[in-house]
C-alpha positions as CSV (number, residue, x, y, z in Angstrom):
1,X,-1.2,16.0,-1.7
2,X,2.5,16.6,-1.3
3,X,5.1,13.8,-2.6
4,X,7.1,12.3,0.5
5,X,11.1,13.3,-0.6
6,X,14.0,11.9,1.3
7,X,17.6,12.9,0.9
8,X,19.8,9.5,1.7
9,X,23.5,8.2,0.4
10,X,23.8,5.3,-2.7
11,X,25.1,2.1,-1.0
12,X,24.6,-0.3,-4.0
13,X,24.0,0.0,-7.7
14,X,25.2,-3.3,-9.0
15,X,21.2,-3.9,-10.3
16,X,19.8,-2.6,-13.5
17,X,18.1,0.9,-13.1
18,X,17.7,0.1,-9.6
19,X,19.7,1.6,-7.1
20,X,19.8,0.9,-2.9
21,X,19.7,4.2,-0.5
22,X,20.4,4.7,2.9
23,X,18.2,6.7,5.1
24,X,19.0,8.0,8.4
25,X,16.8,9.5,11.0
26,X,18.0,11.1,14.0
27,X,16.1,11.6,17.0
28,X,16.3,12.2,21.0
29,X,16.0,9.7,23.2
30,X,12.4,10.1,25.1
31,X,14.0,9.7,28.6
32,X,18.0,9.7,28.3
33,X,18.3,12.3,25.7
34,X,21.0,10.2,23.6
35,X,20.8,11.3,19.7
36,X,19.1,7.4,18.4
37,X,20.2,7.1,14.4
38,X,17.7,4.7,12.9
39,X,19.1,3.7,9.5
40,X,16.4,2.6,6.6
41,X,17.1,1.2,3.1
42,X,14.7,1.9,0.2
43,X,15.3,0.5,-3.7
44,X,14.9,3.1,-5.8
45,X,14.5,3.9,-9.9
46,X,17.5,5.0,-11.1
47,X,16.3,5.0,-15.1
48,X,19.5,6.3,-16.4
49,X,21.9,4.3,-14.7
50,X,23.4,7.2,-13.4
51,X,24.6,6.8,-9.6
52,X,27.5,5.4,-8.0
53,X,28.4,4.4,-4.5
54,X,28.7,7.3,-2.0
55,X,26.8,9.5,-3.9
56,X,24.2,12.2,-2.5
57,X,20.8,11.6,-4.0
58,X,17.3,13.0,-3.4
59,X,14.4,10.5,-3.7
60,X,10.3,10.5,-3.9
61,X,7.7,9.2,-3.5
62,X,6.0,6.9,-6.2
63,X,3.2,4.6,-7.2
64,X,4.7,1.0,-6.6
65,X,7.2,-0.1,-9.5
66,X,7.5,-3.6,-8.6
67,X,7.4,-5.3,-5.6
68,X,9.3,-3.5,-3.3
69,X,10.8,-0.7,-5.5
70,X,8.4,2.5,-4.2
71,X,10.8,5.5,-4.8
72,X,12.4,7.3,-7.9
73,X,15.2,8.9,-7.9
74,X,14.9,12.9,-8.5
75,X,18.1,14.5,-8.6
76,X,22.0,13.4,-7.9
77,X,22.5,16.0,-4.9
78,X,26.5,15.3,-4.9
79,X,28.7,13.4,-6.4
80,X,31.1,10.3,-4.7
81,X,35.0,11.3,-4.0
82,X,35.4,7.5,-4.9
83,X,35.8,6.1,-8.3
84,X,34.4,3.1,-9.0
């Protein structure tokens, strides 16, 4: 069975090993053809403490951490311009 991945942007990582990604999905509207951006967040396991704020990540899939915290992080994709 192949592991869900999703490629989103770090907006948070002021918890411990636990970082918050955005997730957009574009789409055409059904009737009006408008491009529709739904945005999701996820909390995923950062175990190294690694990501900042802006940052590029790609996440997957895993079995439930704790109770909301689903996805791990895989690899830092790009880093932030920003320094924080």
């Amino acid at each position: 069975m192949p592991v869900k991945e999703r490629i989103g942007i770090v907006i948070s990582n002021k918890m411990e090993k636990t970082i918050v990604v955005k997730i957009e999905n574009r789409y055409p509207h059904p009737i009006y053809s408008k491009t529709i951006t739904k945005t999701k967040k996820y909390l995923v396991h950062d175990e190294m403490n690694e990501c900042n704020i802006g940052d590029q990540v790609l996440v997957h899939e895993c079995r439930p951490l704790s109770r909301k915290k689903r996805w791990k992080l895989a690899k830092i994709i790009s880093k932030s311009s920003l320094v924080s």
